[in-house]
C-alpha positions in Angstrom: -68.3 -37.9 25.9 -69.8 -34.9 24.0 -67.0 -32.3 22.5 -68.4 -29.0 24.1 -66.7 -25.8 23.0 -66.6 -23.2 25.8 -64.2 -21.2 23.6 -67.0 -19.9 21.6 -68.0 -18.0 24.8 -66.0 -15.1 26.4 -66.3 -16.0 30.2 -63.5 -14.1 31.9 -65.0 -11.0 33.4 -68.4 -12.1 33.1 -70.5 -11.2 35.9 -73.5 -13.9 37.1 -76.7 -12.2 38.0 -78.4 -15.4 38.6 -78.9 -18.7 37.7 -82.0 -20.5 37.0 -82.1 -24.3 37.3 -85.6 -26.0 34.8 -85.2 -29.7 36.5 -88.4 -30.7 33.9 -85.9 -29.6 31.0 -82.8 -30.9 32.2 -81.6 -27.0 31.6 -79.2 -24.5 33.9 -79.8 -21.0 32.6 -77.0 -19.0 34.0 -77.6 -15.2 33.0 -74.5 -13.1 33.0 -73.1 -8.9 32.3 -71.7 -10.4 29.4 -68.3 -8.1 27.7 -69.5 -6.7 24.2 -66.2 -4.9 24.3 -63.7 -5.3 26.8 -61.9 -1.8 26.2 -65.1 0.5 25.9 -66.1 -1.3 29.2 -69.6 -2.1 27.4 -71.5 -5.3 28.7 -75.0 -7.0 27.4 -77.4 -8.8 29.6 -76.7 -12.3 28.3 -78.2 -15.9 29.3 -75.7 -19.1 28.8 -77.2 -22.3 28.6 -76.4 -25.5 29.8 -77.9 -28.4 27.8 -79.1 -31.3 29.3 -77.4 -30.7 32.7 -77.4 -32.1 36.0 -75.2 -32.1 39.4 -74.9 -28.2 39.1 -73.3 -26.7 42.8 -71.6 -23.7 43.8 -68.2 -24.1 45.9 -67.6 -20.6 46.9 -67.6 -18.3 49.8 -69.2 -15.3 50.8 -67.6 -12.3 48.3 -69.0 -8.5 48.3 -70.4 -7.7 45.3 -71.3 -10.1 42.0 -69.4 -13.4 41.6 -67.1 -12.9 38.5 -66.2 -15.6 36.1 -62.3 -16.0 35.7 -62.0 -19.2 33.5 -64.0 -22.0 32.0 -63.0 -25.8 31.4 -63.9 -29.4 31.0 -62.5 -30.9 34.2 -64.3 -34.7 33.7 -66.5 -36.7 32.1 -69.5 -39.3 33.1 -71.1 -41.1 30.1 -72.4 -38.6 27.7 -71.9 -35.6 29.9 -69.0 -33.3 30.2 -68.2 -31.5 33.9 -67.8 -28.0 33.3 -65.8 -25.7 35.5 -66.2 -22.5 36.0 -63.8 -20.4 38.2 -65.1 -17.2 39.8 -63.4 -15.0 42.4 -65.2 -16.5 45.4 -64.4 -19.8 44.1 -65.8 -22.2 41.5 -69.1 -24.0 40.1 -69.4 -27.4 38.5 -72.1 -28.8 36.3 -72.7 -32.1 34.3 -74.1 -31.1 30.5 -73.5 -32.4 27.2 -73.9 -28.6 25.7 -73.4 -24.7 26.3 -74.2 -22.3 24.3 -74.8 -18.2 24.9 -78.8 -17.7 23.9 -79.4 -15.4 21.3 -82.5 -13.2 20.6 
């Protein structure tokens, strides 16, 4: 199993805008209102990437207004690939990767 470090990444109160699957890359580009700073209430477009991913699926319910990330955490394993979890406040998502990372321009 790869060591994948979600702590890099500040997920709680990030909002998902949308998420963009690449199947030919093995890629889940997630782009998120990211917190630059959490008291000055100032957020950044941002795009987290997941690295040679597969399996990703939503388990939420309908919500008014933008899904928005509570937690993040390696729940399980399957070979080389690590199943992240991402809590929201409609529910969760899950996806098989063996890295994340937030893209930088």
């Amino acid at each position: 199993m790869s060591t994948i470090a979600l702590d890099v990444i500040h997920w709680h109160d990030s909002l998902i805008l949308y998420v963009h699957l690449i199947p030919e890359r093995d890629r889940v580009e997630m782009r998120v209102l990211y917190p630059e700073e959490w008291r000055s209430n100032i957020f950044s477009e941002q795009t987290v990437i997941f690295e040679n991913a597969y399996g990703y699926k939503e388990f939420e319910g309908p919500i008014e207004g933008t899904p928005t990330i509570l937690s993040a955490s390696i729940s399980g394993a399957n070979d080389q690939w690590s199943l992240v979890r991402l809590e929201t406040n409609a529910g969760y998502r899950e996806v098989y990767c063996c890295d994340v990372y937030l893209q930088t321009r």
